[in-house]
C-alpha positions in Angstrom: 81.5 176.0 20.0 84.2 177.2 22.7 85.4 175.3 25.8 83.2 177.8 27.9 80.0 176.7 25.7 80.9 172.9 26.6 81.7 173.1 30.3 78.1 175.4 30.8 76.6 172.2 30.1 78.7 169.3 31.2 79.8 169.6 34.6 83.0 169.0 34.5 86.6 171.3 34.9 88.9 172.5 32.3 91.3 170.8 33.1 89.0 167.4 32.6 88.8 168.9 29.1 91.7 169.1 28.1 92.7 165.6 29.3 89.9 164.0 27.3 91.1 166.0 24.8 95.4 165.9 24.8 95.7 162.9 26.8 92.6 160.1 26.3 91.9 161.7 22.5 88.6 161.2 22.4 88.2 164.2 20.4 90.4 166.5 18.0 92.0 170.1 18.9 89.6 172.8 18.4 90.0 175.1 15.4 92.1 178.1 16.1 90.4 181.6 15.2 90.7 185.2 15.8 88.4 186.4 18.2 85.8 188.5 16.7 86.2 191.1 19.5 90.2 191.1 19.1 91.0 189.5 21.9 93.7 186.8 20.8 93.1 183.3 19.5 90.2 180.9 20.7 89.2 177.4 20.1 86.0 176.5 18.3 85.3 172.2 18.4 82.7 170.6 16.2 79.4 170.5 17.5 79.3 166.8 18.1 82.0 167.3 20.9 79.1 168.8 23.5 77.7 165.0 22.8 80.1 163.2 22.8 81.4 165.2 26.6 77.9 164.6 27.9 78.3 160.7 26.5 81.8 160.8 28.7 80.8 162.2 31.9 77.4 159.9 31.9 79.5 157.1 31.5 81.9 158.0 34.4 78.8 158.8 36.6 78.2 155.1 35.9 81.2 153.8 37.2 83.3 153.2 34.0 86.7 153.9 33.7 88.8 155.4 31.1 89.7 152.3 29.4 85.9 150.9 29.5 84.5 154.3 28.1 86.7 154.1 25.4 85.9 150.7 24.3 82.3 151.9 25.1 82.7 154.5 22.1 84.7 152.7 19.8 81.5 150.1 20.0 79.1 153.0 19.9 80.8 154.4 16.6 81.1 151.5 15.0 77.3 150.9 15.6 76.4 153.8 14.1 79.1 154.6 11.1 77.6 152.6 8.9 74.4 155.7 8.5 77.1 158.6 8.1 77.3 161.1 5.7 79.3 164.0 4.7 78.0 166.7 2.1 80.4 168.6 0.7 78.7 171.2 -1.6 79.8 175.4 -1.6 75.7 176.0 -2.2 73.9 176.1 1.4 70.7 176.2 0.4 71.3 172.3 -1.7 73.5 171.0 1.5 70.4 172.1 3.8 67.8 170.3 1.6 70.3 166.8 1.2 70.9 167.1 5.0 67.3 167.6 5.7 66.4 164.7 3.4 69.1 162.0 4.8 68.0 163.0 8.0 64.5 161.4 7.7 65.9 158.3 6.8 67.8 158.1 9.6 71.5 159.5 8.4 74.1 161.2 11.0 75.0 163.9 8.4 78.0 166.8 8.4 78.6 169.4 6.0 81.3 170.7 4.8 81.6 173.8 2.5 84.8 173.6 0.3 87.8 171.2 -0.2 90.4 172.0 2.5 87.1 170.9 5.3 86.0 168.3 3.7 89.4 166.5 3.8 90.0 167.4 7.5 86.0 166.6 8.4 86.7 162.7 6.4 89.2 162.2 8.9 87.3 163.6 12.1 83.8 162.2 11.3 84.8 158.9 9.4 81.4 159.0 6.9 80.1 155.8 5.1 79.5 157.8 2.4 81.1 161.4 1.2 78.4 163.3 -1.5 81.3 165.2 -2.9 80.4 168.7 -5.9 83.2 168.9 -8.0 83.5 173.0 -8.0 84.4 173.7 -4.6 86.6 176.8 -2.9 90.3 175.9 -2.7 91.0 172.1 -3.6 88.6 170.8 -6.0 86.2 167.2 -5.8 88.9 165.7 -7.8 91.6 166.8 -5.7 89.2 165.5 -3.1 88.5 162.7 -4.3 92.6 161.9 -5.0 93.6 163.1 -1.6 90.0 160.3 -0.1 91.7 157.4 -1.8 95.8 158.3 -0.8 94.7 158.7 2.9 94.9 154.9 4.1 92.0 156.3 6.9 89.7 157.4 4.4 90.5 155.1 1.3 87.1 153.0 1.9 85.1 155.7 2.1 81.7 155.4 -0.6 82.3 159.0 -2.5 79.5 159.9 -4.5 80.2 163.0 -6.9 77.5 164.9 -7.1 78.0 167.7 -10.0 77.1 170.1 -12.7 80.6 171.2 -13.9 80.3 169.9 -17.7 84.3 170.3 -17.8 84.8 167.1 -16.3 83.8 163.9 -18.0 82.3 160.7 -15.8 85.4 158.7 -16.8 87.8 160.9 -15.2 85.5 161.7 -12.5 85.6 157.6 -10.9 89.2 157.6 -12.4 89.6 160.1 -9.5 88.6 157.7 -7.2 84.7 158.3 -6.9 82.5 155.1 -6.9 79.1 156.8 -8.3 78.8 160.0 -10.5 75.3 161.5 -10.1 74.8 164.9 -12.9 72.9 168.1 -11.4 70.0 167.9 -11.0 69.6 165.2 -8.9 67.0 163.1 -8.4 66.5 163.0 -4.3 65.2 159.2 -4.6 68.0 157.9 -6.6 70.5 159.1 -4.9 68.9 158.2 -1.5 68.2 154.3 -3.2 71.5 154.3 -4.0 73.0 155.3 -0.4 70.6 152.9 1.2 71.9 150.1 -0.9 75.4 151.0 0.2 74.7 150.7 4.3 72.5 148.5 6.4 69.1 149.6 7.1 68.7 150.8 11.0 68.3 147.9 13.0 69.7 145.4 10.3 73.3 143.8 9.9 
């Protein structure tokens, strides 16, 4: 999603953007890519961003100032962290049916698709819970797992390892840093017991 996708539907300027962006921070730099036409560099943000711009501008439509709106969020995040997940898996096809599945009971869910994003997306999204494969492009769930537990952001994230590599035993899997180990197959109602245990049901403390 571009700057020019996000200002079609929140009426605001560029310059607004960038100052919610660079100055207030209530979001994080768009990615950098080459245009697919050639033509430079452009930004892509997360998809949540268009939200969480709409979620801005409604607020200052109601009168609340910077300072307000970002205590407003901060209260809103917290509110909602607690049913967060990121899946971190290189196989669409399984990160579509766990998405799909947390999604019914109630789960804000991300994806990411190999190490390097799912470091970068632990940061960004701050997940409850991080359903972590093992095998993944460039650093692997160990690395992961390692990199999780250094990062005094992310150290208290739930990491779940979900995995079929048979090279790497469930001892050195939690010595890693994960809390659960779960083998492939999964079972769908374990896992979702299990991730249920670990939050608070919607609409309970």
């Amino acid at each position: 999603m571009t700057a020019a996708d996000i200002l079609r539907d929140v009426p605001i300027t560029r310059k607004t953007l960038w100052l919610w962006q660079k100055k207030y921070q209530f979001f994080p730099d768009p990615k950098k890519e080459a245009h697919p036409g050639g033509k430079g560099i452009v930004g892509y943000y997360e998809a949540w961003v268009l939200d969480r711009c709409k979620r801005i501008y409604a607020l200052q439509k109601e009168g609340y100032t910077i300072n307000m709106i970002r205590d407003k969020l901060k209260q809103e995040e917290a509110a909602s962290s607690a049913r967060k997940i990121l899946i971190v898996d290189d196989e669409k096809k399984f990160t579509d049916l766990l998405k799909k599945q947390f999604q019914k009971y109630e789960f804000l869910t991300e994806v990411a698709y190999n190490g390097m994003d799912a470091g970068l997306k632990a940061a960004q999204f701050m997940p409850s819970i991080i359903l972590l494969d093992i095998a993944l492009p460039g650093l692997n769930g160990l690395e992961v797992c390692r990199n999780l537990r250094a990062n005094p952001q992310t150290k208290n994230i739930k990491i779940i390892v979900i995995s079929g590599d048979i090279r790497h035993s469930e001892k050195e899997i939690l010595a890693a840093g994960a809390d659960l180990f779960f083998p492939k197959p999964v079972v769908l109602a374990e896992l979702l017991s299990v991730c249920n245990n670990f939050v608070s049901p919607p609409g309970k403390s």
